[in-house]
N, C-alpha and C positions, 0 to 999 in steps of 0.2 A: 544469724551467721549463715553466710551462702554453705553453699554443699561442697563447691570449691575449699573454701576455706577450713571446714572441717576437716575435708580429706589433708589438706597441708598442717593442719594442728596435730591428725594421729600421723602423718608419715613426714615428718619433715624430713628435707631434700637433703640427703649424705653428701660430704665434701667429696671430690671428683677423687682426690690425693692423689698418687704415682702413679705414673701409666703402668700399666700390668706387666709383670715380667716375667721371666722361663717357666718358675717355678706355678705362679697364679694361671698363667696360660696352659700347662701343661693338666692340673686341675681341673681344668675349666673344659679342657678337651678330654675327658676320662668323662667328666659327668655327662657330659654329650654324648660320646659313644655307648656310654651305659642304656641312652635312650635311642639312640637315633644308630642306625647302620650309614656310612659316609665313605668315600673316598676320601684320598690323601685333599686333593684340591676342594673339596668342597669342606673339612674340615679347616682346613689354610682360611676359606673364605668365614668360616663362623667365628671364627680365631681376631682373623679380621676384623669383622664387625663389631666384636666386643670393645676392642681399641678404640673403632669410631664412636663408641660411644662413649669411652671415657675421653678421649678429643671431642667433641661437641661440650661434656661438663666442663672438661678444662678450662677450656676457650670461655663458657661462660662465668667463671671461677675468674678469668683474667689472668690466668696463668702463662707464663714467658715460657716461650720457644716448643708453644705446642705440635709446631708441623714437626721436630727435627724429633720431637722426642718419642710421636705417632709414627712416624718412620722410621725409628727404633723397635718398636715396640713391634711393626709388625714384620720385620725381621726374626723378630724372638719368636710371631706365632708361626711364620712358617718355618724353620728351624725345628718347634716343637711339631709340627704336622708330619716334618719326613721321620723325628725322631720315632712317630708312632708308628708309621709303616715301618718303619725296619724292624721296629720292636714287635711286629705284626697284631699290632691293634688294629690298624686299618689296611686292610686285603683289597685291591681297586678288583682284582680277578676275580673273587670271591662276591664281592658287591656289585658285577656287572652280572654277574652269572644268575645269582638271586632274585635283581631286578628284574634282568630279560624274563626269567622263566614267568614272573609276576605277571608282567606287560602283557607276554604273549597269553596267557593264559584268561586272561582281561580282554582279550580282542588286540590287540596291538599290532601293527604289523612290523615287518623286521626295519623295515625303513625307518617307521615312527622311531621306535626302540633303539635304532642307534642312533636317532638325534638327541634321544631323552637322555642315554648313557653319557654320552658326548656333552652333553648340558651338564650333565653333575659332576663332570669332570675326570671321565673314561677316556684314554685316549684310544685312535680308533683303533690300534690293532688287538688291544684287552676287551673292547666292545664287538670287535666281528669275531673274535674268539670265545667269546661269553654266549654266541644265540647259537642251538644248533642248525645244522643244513638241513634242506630239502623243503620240496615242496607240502609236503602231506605236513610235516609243522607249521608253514605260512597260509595252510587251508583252515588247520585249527583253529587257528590267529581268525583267518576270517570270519568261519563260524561262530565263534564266540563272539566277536563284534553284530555279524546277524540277529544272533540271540537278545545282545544287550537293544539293538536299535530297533529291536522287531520287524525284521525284514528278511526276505527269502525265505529260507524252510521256515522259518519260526514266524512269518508274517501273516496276513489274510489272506485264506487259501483263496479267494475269487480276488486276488492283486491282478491287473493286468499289465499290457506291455509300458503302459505312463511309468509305474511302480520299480517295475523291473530297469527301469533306465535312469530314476532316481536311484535304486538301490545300488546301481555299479558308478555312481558318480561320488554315492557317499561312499564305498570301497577305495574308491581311487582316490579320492581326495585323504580318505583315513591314511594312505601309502600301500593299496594292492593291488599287485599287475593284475590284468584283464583277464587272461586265462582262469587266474586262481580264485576269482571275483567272481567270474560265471562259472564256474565249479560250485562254488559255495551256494548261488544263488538257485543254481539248478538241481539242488542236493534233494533228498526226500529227506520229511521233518523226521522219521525215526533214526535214520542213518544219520543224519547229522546229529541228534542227540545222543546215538552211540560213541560218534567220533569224537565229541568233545567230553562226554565221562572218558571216554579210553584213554585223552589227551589230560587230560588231571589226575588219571591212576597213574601214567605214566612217568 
């Protein structure tokens, strides 16, 4: 017996049954948040996907009026996604603020960081309120990207000007303006390892 086959004799394939509803999806989005930190929309969206998946079984079940009843069903999960945030299971303010500080602390710069926010379904004025201002936090940001790509202070101290012109291209291209790029690049390696422990105490 193939190996396929085996794996179908211990796990045979569960009937699709009802598409999922308030109560199953509401469930389903506790157990998620227990793991995963979300916004309202990206929760909407996993809520979602659970549906598509019981529409694909459906469908191959044969089962009548799969599109009307998937388009039920994910009315019920986005329904239960705002019910979460009002019940403040899901904080998009909270989960913006968290990620940013992650990002930037990662190298990130603010630009990246509000496309990433924005992705998971930030919208922009909860994402430009979640990173703080100024410059000396979008130098950290730099540094730390230095650090991770071994470049400038943290790179080979006989780098010449080829190096230094690659190294403000990956800056710029990570999303940091020019100023804050050659700050970084022109840093002394102790100074900049000060600034980035000060920047994780902080």
């Amino acid at each position: 017996m193939s190996d396929a086959r085996r794996r179908s004799a211990r796990d045979p394939v569960r009937p699709a049954g009802a598409p999922p509803d308030e109560s199953r999806l509401a469930e389903a989005a506790l157990a998620h948040l227990a793991r995963f930190a979300a916004t309202e929309a990206g929760l909407r969206r996993v809520l979602a996907r659970r549906v598509e998946r019981w529409a694909r079984a459906a469908e191959a079940e044969g089962q009548e009026d799969v599109a009307g009843r998937a388009a039920a069903a994910k009315q019920a999960a986005a329904a239960v996604a705002r019910r979460m945030a009002a019940q403040g299971n899901v904080d998009d303010a909270a989960f913006a603020g968290s990620r940013a500080r992650r990002l930037q602390r990662a190298g990130r710069s603010r630009r990246a960081t509000l496309a990433h926010l924005r992705e998971k379904g930030v919208d922009a004025e909860t994402a430009a309120a979640a990173l703080p201002e100024g410059e000396e936090v979008e130098l950290a940001a730099a540094l730390a990207f230095c650090r991770r790509r071994r470049i400038g202070p943290f790179g080979a101290a006989e780098a010449g000007p080829e190096a230094r012109v690659k190294a403000l291209g990956a800056l710029a291209r990570a999303g940091f303006g020019r100023e804050v790029a050659g700050r970084a690049l022109a840093m002394e390696p102790d100074e900049a390892e000060s600034r980035l422990i000060a920047a994780r105490q902080g």
